[in-house]
N, C-alpha and C positions, 0 to 999 in steps of 0.2 A: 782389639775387641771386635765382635762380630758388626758393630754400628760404627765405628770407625769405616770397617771394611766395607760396609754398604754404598760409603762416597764415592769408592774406587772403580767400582763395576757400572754406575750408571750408563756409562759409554754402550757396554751389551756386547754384542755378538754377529760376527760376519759372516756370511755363508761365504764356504771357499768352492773352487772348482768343482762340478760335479756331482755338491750337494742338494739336496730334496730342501721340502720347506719343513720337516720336521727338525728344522734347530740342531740337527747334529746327534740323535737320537736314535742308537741302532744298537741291536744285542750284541753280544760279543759271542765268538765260538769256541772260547780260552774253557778250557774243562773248571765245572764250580770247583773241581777238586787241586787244583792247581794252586790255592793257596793253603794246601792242609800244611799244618804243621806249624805255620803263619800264628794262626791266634791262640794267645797265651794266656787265660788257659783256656781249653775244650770244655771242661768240667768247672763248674764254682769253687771258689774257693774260699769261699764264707770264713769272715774274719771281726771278731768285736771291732767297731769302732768308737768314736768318743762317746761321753756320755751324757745324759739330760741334764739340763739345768733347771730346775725349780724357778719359776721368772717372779713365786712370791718373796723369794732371799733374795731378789738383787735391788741392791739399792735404787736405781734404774729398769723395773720391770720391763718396757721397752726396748732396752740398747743391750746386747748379749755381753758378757764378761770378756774384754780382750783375753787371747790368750798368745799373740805369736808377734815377734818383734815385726817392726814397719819394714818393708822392703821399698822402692819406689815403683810406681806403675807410668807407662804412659798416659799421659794429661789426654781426656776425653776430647776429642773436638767436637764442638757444638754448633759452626759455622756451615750453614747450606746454603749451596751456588742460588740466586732469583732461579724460580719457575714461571714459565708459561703463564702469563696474567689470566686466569678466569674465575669470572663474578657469579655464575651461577651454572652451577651443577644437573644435570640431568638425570638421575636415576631414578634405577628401576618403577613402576609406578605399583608394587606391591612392596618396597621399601621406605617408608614415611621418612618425619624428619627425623634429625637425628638429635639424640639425648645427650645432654651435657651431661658427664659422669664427675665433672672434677672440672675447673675453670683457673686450678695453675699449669705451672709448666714441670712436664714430665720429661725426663732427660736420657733414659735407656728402652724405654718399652713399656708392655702396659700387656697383662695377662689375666683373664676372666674363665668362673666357672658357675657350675650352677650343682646347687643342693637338690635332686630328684624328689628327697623326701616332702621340700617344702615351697619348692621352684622357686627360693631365694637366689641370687644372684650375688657374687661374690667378685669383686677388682683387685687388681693389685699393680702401684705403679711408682715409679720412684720421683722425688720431688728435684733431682738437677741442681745440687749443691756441693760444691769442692770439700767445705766442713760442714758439720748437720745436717748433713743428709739424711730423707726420711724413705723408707717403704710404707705407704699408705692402702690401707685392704680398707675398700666401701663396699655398701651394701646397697641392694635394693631387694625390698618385700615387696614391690608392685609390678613388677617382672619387668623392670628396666624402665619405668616411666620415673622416679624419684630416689636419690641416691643418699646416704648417707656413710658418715663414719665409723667403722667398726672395730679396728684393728691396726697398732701402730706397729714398725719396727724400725730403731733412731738408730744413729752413727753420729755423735757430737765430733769426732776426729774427721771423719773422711767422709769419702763419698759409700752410697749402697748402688749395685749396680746388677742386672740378670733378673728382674721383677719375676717370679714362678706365684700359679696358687690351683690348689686342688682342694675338690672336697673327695673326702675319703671315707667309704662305710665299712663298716664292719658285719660278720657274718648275721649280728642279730638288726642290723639295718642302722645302727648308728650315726649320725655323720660327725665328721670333725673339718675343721678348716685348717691346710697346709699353707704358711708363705713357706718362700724362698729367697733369698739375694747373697750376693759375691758383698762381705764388706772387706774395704782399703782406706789405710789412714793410719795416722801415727802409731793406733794400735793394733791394728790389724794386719793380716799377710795374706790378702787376698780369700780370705774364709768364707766358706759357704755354708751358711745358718740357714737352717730352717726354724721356725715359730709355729706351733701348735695351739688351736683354740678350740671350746667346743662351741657349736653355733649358737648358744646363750652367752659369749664372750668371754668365758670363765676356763680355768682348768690351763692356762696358759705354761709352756714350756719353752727352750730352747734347746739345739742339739745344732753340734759342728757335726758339716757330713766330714768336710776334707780343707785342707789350706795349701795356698797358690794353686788356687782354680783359676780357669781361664775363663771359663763357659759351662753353664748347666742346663741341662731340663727333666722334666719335672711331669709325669703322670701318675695314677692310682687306680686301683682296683674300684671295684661296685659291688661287693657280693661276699662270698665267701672268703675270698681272699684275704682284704683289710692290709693290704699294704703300699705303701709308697712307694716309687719305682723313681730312680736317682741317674743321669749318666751322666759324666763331666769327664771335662779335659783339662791338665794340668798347664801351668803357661814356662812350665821350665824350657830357658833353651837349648835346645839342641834333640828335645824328644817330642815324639807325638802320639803319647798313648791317649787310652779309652779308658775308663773305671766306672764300674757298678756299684751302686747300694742301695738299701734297701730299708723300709724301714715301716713296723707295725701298727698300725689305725692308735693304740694307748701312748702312742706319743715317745716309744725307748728308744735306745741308741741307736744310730747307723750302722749295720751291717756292711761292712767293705767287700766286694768282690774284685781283689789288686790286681792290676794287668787287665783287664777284662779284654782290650786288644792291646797286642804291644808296636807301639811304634809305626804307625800306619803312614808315617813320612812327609804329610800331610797337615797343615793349621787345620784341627777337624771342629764343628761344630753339629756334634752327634746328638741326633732325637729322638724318643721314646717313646714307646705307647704299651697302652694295659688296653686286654682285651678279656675274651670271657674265660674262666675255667685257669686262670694260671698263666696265659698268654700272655707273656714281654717280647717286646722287639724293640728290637735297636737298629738303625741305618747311620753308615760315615760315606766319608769319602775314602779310600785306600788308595796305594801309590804303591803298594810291596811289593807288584809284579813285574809289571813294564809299565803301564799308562794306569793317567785317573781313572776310575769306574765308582759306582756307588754300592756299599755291601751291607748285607743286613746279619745279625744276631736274633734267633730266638730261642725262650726257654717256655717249656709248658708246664713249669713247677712252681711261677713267681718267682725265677730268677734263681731259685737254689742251683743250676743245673743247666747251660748253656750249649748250644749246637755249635757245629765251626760254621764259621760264616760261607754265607751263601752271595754269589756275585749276583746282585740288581741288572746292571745294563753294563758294559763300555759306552763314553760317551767320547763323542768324535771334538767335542771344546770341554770347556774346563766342568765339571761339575761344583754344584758349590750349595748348601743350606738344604741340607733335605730335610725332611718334614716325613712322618710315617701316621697311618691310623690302623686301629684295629676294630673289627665289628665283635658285637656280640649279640645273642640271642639265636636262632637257629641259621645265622650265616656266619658263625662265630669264625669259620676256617678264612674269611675273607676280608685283607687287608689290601693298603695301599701306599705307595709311595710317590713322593712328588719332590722334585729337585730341579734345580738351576742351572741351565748352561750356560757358558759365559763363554764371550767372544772376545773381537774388537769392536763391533759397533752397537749389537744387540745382543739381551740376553733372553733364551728362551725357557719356559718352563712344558715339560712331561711328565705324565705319571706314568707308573706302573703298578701292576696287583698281581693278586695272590689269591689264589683259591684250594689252596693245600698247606693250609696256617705255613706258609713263608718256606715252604720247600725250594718252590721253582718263584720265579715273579715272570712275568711276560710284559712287555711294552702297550700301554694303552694309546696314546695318543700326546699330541703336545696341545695345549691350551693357546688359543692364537685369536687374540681378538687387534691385539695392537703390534707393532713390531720390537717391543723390547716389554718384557716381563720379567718382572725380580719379584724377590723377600712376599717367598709362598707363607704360607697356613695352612694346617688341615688339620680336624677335630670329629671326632665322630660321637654321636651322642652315646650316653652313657645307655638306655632304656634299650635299642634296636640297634645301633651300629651307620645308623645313615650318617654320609660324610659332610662338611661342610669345608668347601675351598675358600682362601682368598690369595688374592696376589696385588701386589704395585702395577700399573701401567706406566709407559711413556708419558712425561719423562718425571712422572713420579708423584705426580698430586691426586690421579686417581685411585682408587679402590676397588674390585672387582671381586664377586661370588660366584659359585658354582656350586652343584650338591650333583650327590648319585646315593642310590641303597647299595647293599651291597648284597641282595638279591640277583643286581644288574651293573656288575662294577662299573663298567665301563660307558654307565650313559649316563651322564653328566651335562647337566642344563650348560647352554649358552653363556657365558660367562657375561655378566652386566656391572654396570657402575651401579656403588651403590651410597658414594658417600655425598653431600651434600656442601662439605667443606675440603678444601684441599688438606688431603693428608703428604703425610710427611715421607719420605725416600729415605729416615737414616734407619729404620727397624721397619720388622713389619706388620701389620693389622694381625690381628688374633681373632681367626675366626671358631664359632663352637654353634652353642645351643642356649636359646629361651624353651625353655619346655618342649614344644614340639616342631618350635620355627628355627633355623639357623639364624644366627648373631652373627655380627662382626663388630668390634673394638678397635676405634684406630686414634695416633694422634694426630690432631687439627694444626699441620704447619703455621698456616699463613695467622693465626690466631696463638702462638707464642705456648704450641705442642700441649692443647688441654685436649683432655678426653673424651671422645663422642661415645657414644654407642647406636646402633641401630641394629632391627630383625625385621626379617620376614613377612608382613603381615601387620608392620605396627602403625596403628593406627593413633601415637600417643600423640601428646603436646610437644613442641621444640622447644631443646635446649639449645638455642642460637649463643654459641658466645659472646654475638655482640649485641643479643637483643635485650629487651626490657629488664630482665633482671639478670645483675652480675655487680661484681663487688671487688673490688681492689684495696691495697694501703699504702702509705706512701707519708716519711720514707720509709722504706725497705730495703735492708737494717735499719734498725733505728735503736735510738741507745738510750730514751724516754719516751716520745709520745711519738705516736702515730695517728694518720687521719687513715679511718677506714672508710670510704665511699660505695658507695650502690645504688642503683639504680631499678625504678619502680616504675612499670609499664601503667599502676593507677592507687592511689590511695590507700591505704588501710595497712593493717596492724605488722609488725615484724619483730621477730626476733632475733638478740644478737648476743652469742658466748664467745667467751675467750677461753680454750681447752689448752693444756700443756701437754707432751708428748705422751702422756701417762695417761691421758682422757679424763683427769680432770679439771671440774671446774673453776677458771679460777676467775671470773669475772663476768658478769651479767649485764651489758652495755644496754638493753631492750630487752624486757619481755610484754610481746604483745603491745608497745607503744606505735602510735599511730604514727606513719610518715606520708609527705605529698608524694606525689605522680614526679617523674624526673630523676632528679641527680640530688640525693643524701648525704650527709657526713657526721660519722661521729668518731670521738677521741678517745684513744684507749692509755693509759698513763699508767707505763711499767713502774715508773719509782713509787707511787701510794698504793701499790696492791696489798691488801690486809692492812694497810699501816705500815709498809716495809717494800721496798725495793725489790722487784720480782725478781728470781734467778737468771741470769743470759741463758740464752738457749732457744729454741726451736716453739712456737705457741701456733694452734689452729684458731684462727674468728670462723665460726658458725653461722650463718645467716641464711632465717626460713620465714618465705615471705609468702603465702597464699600457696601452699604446699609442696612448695617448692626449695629445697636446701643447698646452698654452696656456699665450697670453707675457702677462704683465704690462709696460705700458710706465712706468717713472718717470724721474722729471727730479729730479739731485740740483744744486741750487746751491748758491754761497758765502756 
């Protein structure tokens, strides 16, 4: 998986004889036309795919209906090398602190969008469990200063893994909220669900795009369009395709576009972007010719209707995780690409753009603030098209930003640190938009992988995960009683629920009772719930203390 792979490349990239300081970064003279005939198909090939599932029939609204016997996958490794000890962070000084979005541990990634309509703010991140594994989508209405729960997706069998989330409008401005995740587990084969909501939390579906997926991603129109944009890679051995699909703002079945590239010879990890008027693009990595290079896909129809790929760059070291944006609004023909070159000692990151919607691309420059740069970001606001970068530094606890319009592709602020807490080297930060400030999302390593967030301009309160309020339980599992603790920077009222994977309530430990300053405990006792022994399984504690909310996830078994 793409976070396994992350461990491997930390090492980076060598400049060999002769080389420049652009990381290995040169066009190539190889004719675009040199791969015709290569991708399979030219033209879409629009195909039914599975169909919706109603999440008010399933017994389990939350957890989608297995449909595909267990295969075994390789066991996630969760184990990162010590970094670099440092106590306190330097950024940016128009980057505040940073917000606790989530204070457990997230174990693949962590993906964030925002609703234009209402400058809501939408997460999605997986909770890092072997069985009961959860995707959790939080919100925030206060544009990233106070987060809350809004949407669950369970796996009682196995792990959820590929965190995606969009919001999606429709041509009469609509919005609906998209997750995604890869589930694996005794009932599952690597399937890739998506979960639909509307953003009053209602109106819930599920829909399989495809099964034994490797890797997905995940973008959506704004506008006219109203559709979901799908690309994944299959994890069969011995192939390396690309696949499309597609799917409409009301929530229906996956449209399959089979083959979309065939066999590009390569472990690919292909990325997507929606742009204005119909604009999809897709970039991999390709191996069909002679050498690595990086290639793009686009369609001007939403995907009905595909061009043959167009070569990006030849890169002189390995290319690896590109990343694509698209603008819209009247620069709408101008995109961007941003990808990873990998060495032996360092790795470097380059963009390239596009000013003829994805005809030709040309070499912008490589981003160089440190000597080894991995696991980019790029997000371009949905309203205007401006970009937002991020990237990992040396040798991995940093976080760094960039932005350009794309009036001006190619001028792109100083890259800065922006995170306040060591983030993590196995995935990487997700960067986008708070309304009109660029965001980044990353996970907090040295703090057991919880969620920060930070933008542009914020001037909020910190979510320190180790300051005055934060909440733990213990044990964790537990197969009766649990002590849930917390901590209060100063006196007064809290609340405290106990939610099931279904978001409801099933236990009221506090409302509004007073606690001191300091270190808290209360008991939560799964065998008397109603008068009866609560079911095993997956529960969220809620705890909102001076307007301030963070959930505790435990799992009580028999």
């Amino acid at each position: 998986m793409r976070y396994i792979i992350a461990l491997m490349f930390m090492a980076g990239l060598l400049f060999g004889a002769g080389m420049t300081d652009d990381g290995g970064y040169v066009t190539s003279d190889r004719s675009e036309a040199s791969a015709e005939g290569l991708d399979s198909p030219v033209e879409g090939e629009l195909v039914e795919g599975f169909g919706v599932i109603d999440c008010s029939t399933l017994e389990n609204p939350d957890m989608p209906p297995p449909t595909r016997e267990y295969v075994p996958t390789v066991q996630r490794i969760l184990e990162e090398s010590p970094l670099e000890s440092r106590d306190v962070f330097q950024p940016d000084t128009d980057w505040s602190n940073d917000i606790l979005v989530w204070g457990g541990r997230a174990g693949t990634g962590q993906d964030f969008d925002i609703d234009e309509n209402t400058g809501d703010l939408y997460a999605c991140f997986d909770t890092d469990h072997a069985t009961g594994d959860s995707l959790l989508v939080y919100r925030s209405q206060d544009g990233g200063i106070t987060w809350s729960l809004f949407g669950i997706g369970a796996n009682s069998t196995g792990e959820i893994s590929n965190p995606k989330i969009r919001i999606v409008q429709n041509a009469s401005g609509e919005s609906q909220v998209l997750m995604m995740g890869i589930w694996t587990g005794s009932s599952y084969d690597d399937d890739l669900y998506t979960r639909w909501w509307d953003t009053g939390g209602g109106g819930g579906t599920w829909a399989l795009v495809d099964s034994n997926v490797d890797w997905a991603d995940l973008d959506a129109d704004v506008g006219s369009g109203g559709y979901a944009h799908c690309v994944y890679s299959p994890n069969d051995t011995g192939t390396e395709d690309i696949y499309y699909a597609r799917n409409n703002v009301a929530g229906g079945a996956w449209v399959l576009n089979t083959n979309y590239v065939y066999n590009c010879m390569v472990e690919n990890y292909p990325a997507i972007a929606a742009g204005d008027n119909g604009v999809v693009a897709v970039v991999y990595v390709d191996d069909r010719i002679s050498d690595l290079e990086v290639r793009a896909k686009m369609s001007t129809d939403y995907g009905t209707n595909w061009s043959g790929s167009v070569e990006v760059s030849f890169l002189t070291y390995t290319p690896e995780y590109p990343d694509v944006s698209f603008a819209r609004g009247s620069n709408s023909d101008t995109g961007w690409i941003i990808t990873q070159s990998v060495g032996a000692t360092d790795d470097w990151l380059g963009y390239y753009y596009t000013t003829d919607t994805g005809s030709s691309w040309t070499f912008g420059s490589n981003f160089n603030p440190t000597d080894d740069e991995n696991l980019p970001s790029m997000r371009a606001r949905k309203m205007n098209g401006d970009v937002t970068v991020s990237f990992h530094g040396s040798p991995g606890y940093e976080t760094y930003f960039t932005w350009a319009q794309p009036s001006s592709p190619t001028s792109f602020s100083t890259p800065e640190v922006i995170n306040d807490f060591e983030s993590t080297g196995f995935w990487p930060a997700c960067a986008g938009w708070n309304g009109s400030y660029s965001a980044i999302m990353y996970a907090n390593w040295d703090n057991n992988y919880r969620i920060m967030f930070d933008w542009y301009g914020n001037t909020g309160i910190e979510g320190d995960p180790q300051g005055p309020l934060a909440i733990s339980s213990a044990p964790n599992p537990f197969s009766a009683v649990t002590n849930i603790s917390f901590n209060l920077a100063s006196a007064g009222p809290v609340d405290i629920a106990v939610y099931d994977v279904t978001g409801r309530l099933v236990s009221s430990l506090a409302d509004g009772q007073s606690f001191g300053e300091g270190t808290n405990t209360v008991q939560w006792d799964g065998t008397t719930f109603s008068g009866t022994q609560a079911s095993p399984g997956v529960y969220f504690c809620r705890l909102t203390a001076d307007g301030t909310s963070l959930t505790q996830r435990m799992l009580l078994v028999k």
